[in-house]
C-alpha positions as CSV (number, residue, x, y, z in Angstrom):
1,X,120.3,155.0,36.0
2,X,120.3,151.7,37.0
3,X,122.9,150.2,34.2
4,X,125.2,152.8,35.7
5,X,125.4,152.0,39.2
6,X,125.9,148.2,38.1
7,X,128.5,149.2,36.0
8,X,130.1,151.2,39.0
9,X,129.4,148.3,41.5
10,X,131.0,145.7,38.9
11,X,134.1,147.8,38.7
12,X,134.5,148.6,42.4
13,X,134.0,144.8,43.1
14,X,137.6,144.1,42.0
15,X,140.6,144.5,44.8
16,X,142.9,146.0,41.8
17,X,139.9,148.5,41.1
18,X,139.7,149.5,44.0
19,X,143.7,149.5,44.6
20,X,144.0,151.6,41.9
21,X,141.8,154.0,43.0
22,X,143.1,154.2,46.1
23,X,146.1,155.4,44.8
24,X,144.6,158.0,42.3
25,X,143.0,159.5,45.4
26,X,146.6,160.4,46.6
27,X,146.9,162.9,42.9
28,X,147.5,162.1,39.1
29,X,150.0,159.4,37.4
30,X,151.1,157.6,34.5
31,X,150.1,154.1,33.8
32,X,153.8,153.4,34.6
33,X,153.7,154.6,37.5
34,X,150.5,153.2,38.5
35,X,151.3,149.6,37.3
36,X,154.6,149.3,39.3
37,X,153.3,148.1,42.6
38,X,150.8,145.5,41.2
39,X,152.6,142.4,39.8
40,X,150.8,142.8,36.2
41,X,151.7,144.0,32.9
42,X,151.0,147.6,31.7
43,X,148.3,146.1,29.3
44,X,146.4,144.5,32.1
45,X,146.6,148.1,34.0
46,X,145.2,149.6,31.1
47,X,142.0,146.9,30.9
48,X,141.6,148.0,34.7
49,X,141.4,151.9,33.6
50,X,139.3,151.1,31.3
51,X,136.5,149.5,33.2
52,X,136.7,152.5,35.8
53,X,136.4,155.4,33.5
54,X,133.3,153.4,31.6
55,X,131.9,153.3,35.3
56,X,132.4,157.0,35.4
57,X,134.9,156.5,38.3
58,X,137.8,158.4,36.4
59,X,138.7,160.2,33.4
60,X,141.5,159.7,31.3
61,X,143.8,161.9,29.4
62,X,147.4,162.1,27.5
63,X,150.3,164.3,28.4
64,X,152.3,164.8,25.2
């Protein structure tokens, strides 16, 4: 599908992307822990996520 692979292009075209990928290669984390090396809120993290699991680049889930 073609909206997909634009979508996944569009979200791979940011350096934080693909930062944060990068480091989800390397196993599972919190959004804490995943916002601490980048000089950006939690919130702004969380937009990030957001744009690479609608590209289908990641899933999401909540420990409890």
């Amino acid at each position: 599908d073609l909206d997909r692979l634009d979508a996944t292009f569009a979200a791979l075209a940011d350096p934080t992307r693909r930062a944060i990928l990068a480091r989800l290669l390397q196993g599972d984390v919190s959004v804490t822990e995943l916002a601490a090396p980048f000089a950006m809120s939690q919130p702004a993290i969380s937009k990030h996520l957001k744009v690479l699991e609608q590209a289908g680049l990641i899933t999401r889930s909540r420990d409890r």
